[in-house]
C-alpha positions as CSV (number, residue, x, y, z in Angstrom):
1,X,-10.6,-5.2,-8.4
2,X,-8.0,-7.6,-6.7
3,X,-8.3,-11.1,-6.0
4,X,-8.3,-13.4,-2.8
5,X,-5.1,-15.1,-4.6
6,X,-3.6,-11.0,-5.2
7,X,-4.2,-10.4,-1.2
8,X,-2.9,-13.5,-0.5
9,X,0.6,-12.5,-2.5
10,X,0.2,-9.0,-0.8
11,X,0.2,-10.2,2.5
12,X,3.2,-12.8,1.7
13,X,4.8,-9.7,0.6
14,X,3.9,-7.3,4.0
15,X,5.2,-10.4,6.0
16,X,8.4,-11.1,4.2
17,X,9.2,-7.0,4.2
18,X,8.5,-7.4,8.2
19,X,10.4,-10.3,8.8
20,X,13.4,-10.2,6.6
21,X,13.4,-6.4,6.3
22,X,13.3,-7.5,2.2
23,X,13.5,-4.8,0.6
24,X,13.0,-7.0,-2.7
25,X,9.2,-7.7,-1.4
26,X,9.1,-4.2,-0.5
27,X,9.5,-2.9,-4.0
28,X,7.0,-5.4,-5.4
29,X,4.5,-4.5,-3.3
30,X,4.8,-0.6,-4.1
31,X,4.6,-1.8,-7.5
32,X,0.9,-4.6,-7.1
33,X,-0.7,-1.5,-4.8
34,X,0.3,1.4,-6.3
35,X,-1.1,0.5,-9.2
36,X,-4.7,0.1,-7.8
37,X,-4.6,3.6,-5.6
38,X,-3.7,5.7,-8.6
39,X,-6.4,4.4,-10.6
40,X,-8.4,5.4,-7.5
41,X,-7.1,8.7,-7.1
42,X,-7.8,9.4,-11.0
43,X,-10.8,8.3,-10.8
44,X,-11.2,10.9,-7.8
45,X,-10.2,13.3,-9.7
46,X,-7.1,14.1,-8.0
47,X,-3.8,15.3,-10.3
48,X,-0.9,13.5,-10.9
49,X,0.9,15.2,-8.2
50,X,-1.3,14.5,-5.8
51,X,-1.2,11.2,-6.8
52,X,2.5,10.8,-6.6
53,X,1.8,13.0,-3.2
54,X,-0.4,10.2,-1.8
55,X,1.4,7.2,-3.2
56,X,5.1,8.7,-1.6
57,X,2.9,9.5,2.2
58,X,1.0,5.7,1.9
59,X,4.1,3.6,1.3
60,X,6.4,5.8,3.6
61,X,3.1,5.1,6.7
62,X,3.8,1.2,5.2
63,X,7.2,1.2,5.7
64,X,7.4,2.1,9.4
65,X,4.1,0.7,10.3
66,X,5.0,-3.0,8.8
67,X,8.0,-3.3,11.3
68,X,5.6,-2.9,14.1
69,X,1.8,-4.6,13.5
70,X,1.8,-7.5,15.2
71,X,-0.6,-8.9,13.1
72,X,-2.3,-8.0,9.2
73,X,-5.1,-9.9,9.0
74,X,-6.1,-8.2,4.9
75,X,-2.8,-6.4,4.2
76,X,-4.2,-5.0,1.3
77,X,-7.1,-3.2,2.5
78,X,-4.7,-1.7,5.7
79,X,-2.4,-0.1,2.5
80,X,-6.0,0.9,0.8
81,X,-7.0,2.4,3.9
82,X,-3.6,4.8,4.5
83,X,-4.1,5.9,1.1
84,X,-7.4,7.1,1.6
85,X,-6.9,8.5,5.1
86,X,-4.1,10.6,3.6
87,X,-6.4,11.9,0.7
88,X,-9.1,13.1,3.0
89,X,-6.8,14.9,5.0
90,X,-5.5,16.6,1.6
């Protein structure tokens, strides 16, 4: 499980991607998250392409969706939540 300090970075990260179109944030954000939703997705039960499946839909919804929310209030859980919209619709 993540933090409050952890959310706190991810949301520095979703604003500084929105912002500055920082590529650099961008990357380490795939790399904090994507962590936590594969262990999620094993623990599902779900295959490793799948997994990369899921991982490659989430962060491509995150990349065009960051340039236009006004507001992320828990950045992390909005990520968490793609991932498992996109699973149920597998």
């Amino acid at each position: 499980m993540i933090n409050a300090k952890e959310k706190e970075e991810i949301d520095n990260l979703v604003k500084r991607f929105k912002l500055n179109n920082d590529m650099e944030a961008f990357e380490t954000l795939y790399k904090k998250t994507s962590r936590e939703i594969a262990t999620f997705l094993k623990y599902a039960g779900a295959d490793e392409f799948t997994i990369d499946d899921v991982l490659s839909t989430t962060f491509m919804l995150v990349y065009q969706k960051a340039k236009h929310k006004v507001k992320c209030k828990d950045c992390y859980f909005w990520i968490f939540k793609d991932s498992k919209i996109y699973i149920i619709q597998l």
